[in-house]
N, C-alpha and C positions, 0 to 999 in steps of 0.2 A: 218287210225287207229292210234289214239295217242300210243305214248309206254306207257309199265305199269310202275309208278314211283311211284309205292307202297314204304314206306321203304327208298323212298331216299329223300334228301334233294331240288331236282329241281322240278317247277311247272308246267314246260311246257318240250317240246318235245324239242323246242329252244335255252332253257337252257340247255338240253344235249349236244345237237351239239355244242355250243358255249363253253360249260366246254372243250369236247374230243376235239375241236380241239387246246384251250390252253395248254393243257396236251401236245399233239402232237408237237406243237410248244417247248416248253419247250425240247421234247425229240431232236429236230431237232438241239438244240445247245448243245447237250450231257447230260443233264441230263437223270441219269436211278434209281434212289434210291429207295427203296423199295417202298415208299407210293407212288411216282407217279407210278412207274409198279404197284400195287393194282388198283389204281385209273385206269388206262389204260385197265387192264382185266375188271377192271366189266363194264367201259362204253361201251367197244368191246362186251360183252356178249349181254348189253343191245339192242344195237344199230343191236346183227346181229341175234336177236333172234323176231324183228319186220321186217315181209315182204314190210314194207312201204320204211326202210331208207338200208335194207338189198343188195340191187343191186348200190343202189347210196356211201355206203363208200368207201370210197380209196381202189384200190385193197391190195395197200403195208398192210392198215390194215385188211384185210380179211384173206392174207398167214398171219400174224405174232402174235402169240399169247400175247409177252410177249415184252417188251423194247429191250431186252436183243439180241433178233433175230431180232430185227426189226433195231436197229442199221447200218448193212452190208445196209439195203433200204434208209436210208437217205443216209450214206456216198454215196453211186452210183447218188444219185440227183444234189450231186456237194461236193466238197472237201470243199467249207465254206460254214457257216452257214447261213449267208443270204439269200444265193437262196435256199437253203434247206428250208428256211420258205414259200420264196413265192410261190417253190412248193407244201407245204403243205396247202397252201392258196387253191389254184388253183385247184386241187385234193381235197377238202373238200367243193368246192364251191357248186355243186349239192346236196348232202345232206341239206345242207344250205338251200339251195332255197325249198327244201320240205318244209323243218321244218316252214320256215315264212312264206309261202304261208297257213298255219295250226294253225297257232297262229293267236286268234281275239287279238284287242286291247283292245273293248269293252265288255266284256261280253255279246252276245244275239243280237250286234249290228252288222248288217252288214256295212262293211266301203267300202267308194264308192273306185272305181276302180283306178290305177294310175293316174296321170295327167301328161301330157306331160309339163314340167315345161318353155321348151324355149317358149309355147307361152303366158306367162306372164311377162318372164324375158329377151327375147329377147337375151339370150347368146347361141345361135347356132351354133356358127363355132366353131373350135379351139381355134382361137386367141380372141375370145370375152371369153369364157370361163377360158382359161387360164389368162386373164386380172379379171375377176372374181373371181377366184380364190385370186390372189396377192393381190385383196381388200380387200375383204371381209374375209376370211379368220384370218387374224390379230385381226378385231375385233370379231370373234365369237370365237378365243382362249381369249383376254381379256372378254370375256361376260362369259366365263366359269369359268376364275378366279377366275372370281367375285363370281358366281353363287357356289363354291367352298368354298369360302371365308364365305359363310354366311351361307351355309349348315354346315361349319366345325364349325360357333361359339357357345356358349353356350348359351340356349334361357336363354331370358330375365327372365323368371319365374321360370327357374329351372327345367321346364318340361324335359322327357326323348323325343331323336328326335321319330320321325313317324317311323312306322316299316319301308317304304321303304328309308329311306335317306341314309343308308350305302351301301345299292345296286346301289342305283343314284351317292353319294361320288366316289365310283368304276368304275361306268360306265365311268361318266365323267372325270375321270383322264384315262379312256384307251381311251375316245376320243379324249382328249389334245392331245396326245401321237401321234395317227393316221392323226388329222389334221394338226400338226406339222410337220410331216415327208408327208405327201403332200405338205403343205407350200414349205418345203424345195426344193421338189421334181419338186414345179414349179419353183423356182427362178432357179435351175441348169436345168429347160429347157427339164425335164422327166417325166413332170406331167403325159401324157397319158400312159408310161410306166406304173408308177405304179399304175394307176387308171386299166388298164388292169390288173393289177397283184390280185386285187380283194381288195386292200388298202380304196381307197374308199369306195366299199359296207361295207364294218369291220366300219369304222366309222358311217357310217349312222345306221349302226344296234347297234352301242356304243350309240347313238344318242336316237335312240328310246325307245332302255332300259332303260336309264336314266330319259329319260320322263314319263317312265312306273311307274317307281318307285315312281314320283315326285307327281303323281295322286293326292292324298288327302292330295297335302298340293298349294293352289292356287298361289301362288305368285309365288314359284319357280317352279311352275309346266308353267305358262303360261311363264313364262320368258322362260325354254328349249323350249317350242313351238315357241319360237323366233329363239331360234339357230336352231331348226329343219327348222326353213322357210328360213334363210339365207342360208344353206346348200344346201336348195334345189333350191335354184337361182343361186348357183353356180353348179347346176347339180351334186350333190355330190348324190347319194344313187338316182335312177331312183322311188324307188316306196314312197318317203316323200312326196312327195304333197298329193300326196293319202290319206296317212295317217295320213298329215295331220287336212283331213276332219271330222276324227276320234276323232283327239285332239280338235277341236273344238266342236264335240256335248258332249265330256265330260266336258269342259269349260261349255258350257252353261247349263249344268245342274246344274253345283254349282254355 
């Protein structure tokens, strides 16, 4: 059962979980200022007032009504902030996994089931993976620059952008952000840490958002179907090949 998103500004169920847990994040480094404690209650009311995402939110946000109390439950996850995120990762991850297994891509289309990506990319172990990563990775942060670069410039005509390019602008700068701090994460020899920590899945779903948005405009829309597929041959997000089946029957219609 979708939630009721009467009244608010998000259009999917996905969009919730993905707002409450930036809020969450945010509080996990100390922020508590009045608009984020707003914004905290009503996505908590929303979120535990549907039987669907009602058992799967974090227990910390079930006891705690308000930033303010909830405070004493981060500090206890660890004294720095860091791992206080990747707790709130990790603890928000099943809610997650509802919400996207509940979001179509396509409107009325069913999109085919995951695809096991190792048996077209042949990155199976560790070490091939993590070798994958080290490659490919570099250039699908340059392929977003880009792809940044030309969403951020002023069309030629003067036209105003498409409704979704600010949502895509966004997405893609918190994917940079994500593949980045993987990147890093494999050169210092941690990649499967933080890929366990639930770093990677954050990106693929930065990934696919951005694609989301990029729908009804073809060039940059097939170009993140690029970065979607190189992602997924580095095994980065388990369900992109899948989806990516999706991006391609919407390609083919235009």
């Amino acid at each position: 059962m979708p939630l009721d998103l009467t009244d608010t500004e998000f259009e999917n169920d996905l969009d919730v979980l993905l707002r409450f847990q930036d809020v969450l994040l945010k509080a996990a480094e100390g922020a508590r200022d009045d608009e984020l404690n707003q914004e905290f209650q009503l996505l908590r009311r929303l979120l535990l007032a549907d039987p669907t995402y009602k058992e799967s939110v974090p227990p910390f946000v079930r006891r705690h009504r308000d930033l303010g109390s909830l405070w004493p439950a981060f500090k206890s996850f660890d004294p720095q902030w860091a791992p206080r995120r990747v707790e709130v990762r990790k603890q928000f991850e099943p809610a997650l996994e509802i919400a996207e297994r509940t979001e179509l891509f396509v409107a009325n289309d069913p999109v085919p089931s995951g695809y096991d990506s190792t048996a077209w990319t042949g990155a199976s172990t560790p070490a091939e993976r993590m070798r994958a990563v080290r490659t490919l990775i570099p250039v699908t942060l340059l392929s977003i620059e880009q792809l940044l670069a030309s969403l951020e410039a002023p069309n030629h005509n003067g036209a105003p952008p498409l409704d979704g390019t600010n949502e895509a602008i966004e997405q893609l700068r918190a994917l940079h952000t994500a593949l980045g701090a993987l990147l890093a994460a494999a050169d210092d020899g941690k990649l499967f840490e933080n890929v366990n920590e639930g770093l990677a899945t954050e990106a693929a779903r930065y990934a696919k958002r951005a694609a989301k948005a990029l729908r009804d405009d073809p060039i940059p829309y097939a170009f993140s179907a690029m970065i979607l597929a190189v992602m997924s041959a580095c095994g980065i997000g388990g369900s992109i090949s899948g989806w990516l089946a999706g991006v391609a029957i919407n390609m083919k219609r235009k």
